[in-house]
N, C-alpha and C positions, 0 to 999 in steps of 0.2 A: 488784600495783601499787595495786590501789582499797583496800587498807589504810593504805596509807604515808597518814602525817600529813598531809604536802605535796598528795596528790592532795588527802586531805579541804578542807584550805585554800583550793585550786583550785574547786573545786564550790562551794565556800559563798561564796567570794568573786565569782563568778559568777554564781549564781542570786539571789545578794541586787542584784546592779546591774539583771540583768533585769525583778526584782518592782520595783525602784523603778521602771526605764523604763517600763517598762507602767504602772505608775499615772499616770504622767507625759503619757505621750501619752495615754491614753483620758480620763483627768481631765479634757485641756485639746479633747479631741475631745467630750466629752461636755458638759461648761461651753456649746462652744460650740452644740452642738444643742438644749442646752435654754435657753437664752438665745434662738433663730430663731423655738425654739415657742411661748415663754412672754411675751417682750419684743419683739414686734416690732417696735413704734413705736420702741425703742432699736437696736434693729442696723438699721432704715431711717433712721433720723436722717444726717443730711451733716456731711461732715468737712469735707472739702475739694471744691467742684467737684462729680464725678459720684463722687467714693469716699464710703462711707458703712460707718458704723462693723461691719457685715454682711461687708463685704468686706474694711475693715482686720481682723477678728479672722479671717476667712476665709485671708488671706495670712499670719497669724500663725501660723498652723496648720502651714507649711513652715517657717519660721523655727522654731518648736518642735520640728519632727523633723530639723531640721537641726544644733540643740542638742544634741538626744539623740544622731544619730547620731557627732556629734564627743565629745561624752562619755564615747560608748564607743570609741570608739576610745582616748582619754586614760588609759582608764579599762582596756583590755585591757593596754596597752603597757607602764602602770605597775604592774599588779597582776596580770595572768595571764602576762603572756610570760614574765616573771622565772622563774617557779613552773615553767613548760609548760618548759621549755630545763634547768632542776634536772633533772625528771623524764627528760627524753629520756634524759639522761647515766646519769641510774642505769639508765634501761631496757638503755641499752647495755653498761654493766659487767654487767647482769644475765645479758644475751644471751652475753656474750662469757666471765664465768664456765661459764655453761651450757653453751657449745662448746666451751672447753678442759677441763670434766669431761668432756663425752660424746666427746670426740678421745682422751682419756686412758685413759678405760675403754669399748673395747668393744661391751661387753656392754650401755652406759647406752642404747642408741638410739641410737647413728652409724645410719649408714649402711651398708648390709646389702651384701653382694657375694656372687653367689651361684654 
């Protein structure tokens, strides 16, 4: 199975939404650490009231993984389930060859009676 084309499609369309998510969130987790360290006069500054732009990018932070987490999902349903459901089906013509050789003959590894 880790030959078929379709798996390889599977992994590489996978690991390439992962590398982006991850740059995504650490980017915008990291943006915002070093913006607390480097500007603080600016992420103390007021917005509105007692919110101050520290804790508008601080709540933007959920908002962000809230983005990614629905992305993937978007992003599994239109591009890995399709692929992950191909694959089961061949698994299972695979399997179901496999038992009607080894039913057929024997000698392939049935099941032993002693």
């Amino acid at each position: 199975m880790a030959h078929d084309p379709a798996y390889r499609t599977l992994r590489r369309a996978h690991r390439q939404f992962g590398v982006r998510a991850t740059a995504v969130a650490v980017g915008g987790f990291l943006t915002y650490v070093l913006l607390s360290s480097f500007v603080p006069a600016l992420m103390n500054s007021s917005l509105s009231g007692h919110l101050t732009v520290g804790l508008a990018l601080g709540l933007g932070q959920l908002v962000l993984m809230g983005v990614i987490v629905w992305r993937y999902l978007v992003h599994h349903r239109t591009h890995i389930t399709p692929v992950v459901r191909g694959l089961r089906g061949l698994a299972r013509q695979q399997e179901a060859a496999r038992r009607a050789r080894s039913s057929a003959d024997p000698r392939e590894g049935g099941p032993r009676r002693w």
